[in-house]
Steps between C-alpha positions, in 0.01 A plus 500: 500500500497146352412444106210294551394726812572795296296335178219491715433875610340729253738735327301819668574316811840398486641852580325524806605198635772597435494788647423376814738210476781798520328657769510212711854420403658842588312470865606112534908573381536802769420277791677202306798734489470608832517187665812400257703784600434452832579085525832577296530765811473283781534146355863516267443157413192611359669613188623113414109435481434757286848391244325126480158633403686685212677205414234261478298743290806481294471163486119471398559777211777304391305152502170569428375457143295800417123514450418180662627551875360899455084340436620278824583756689222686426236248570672448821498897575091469343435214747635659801284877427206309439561323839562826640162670370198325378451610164184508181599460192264744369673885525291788656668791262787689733344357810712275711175321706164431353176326605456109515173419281472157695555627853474921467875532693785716390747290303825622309476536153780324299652878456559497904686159436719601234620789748589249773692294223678828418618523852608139599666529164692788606556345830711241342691733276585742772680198669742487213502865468565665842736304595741590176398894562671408838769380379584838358367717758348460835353841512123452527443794295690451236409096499108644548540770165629232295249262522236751531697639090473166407109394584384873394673403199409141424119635403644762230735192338260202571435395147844611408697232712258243479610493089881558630482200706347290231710672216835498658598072586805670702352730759374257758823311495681839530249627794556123701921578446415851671319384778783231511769770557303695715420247716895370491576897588319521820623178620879601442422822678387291822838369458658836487568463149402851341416563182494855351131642379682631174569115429187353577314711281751435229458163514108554496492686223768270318274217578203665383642679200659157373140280556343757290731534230547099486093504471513786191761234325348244525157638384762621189643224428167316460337742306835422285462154470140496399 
């Protein structure tokens, strides 16, 4: 959920849309998934598709400056839901529809528009993310469980990596070097180039151990020099 969309919802109300922001997302990924498995299947070249989408998201992570392209993106992601469903800005408590005063129709409530946010948000992460599960595994189960671990999990650690994003300058460039090697593994494995499991997940962690402990120095050695 965006910051400003986020800012927006009541606190009381936030889990709920949340809720069914997850919801949504765990139905939307198995069919996402399911269609995945099966292009890589039946199209082989499909798997050069999904190594560019990795790399280009490698490439925006890497480029992009921070907070400004993220309110971008989400007014572009706010424009698009409230295209989607026509919207009051008044909420209704829990309820996703409510009554027009002017005309007496059903209209969404702004709680029903953060939910469809939720989900074309998600939409757009699960293009970077299924694609590098794939790269590891192209068992729909285990591709499925992961992402399904990883959603259930985003709502306990919300707040939590919201603060580690902000808190630790070397994450996102070590996440955009991650999807960079992932993406650069599937397309040497379309080229019959293999490269062990045991490895990749070496150099994941590496890459992921080293952008946090560069972030934890740095944060030291300012706290040093002031």
């Amino acid at each position: 959920m965006g910051r400003r969309l986020g800012a927006q919802v009541p606190v009381e109300l936030q889990n709920v849309a949340l809720k069914w922001g997850i919801v949504g997302a765990i139905l939307m990924r198995g069919v996402m998934i399911l269609v995945g498995v099966e292009l890589i299947e039946r199209f082989r070249h499909i798997v050069l598709l999904f190594a560019g989408i990795l790399l280009f998201s490698a490439y925006k992570l890497l480029v992009e400056g921070g907070e400004e392209e993220h309110m971008s993106e989400d007014n572009a992601v706010m424009g698009l839901a409230r295209r989607l469903v026509r919207a009051t800005d008044k909420f209704d408590g829990d309820k996703f529809f409510t009554r027009d005063a002017a005309t007496g129709g059903r209209i969404a409530t702004p709680l029903l528009l953060c939910v469809v946010c939720i989900e074309l948000s998600d939409f757009v992460f699960a293009v970077d993310s299924i694609p590098a599960v794939l790269a590891i595994s192209k068992d729909p189960f285990i591709v499925y469980s992961s992402n399904i671990f990883a959603i259930a999990a985003l709502r306990a650690f919300y707040t939590l990596i919201a603060r580690a994003v902000a808190s630790l300058p070397y994450l996102r460039p070590a996440v955009a070097l991650i999807l960079g090697f992932v993406g650069l593994k599937m397309g040497a494995e379309y080229f019959h180039v293999e490269i062990p499991t045991t490895v990749s997940l070496g150099v994941i962690a590496a890459l992921l151990g080293g952008g946090i402990g560069l972030s934890l120095l740095e944060r030291r050695r300012e706290r040093t020099s002031s």
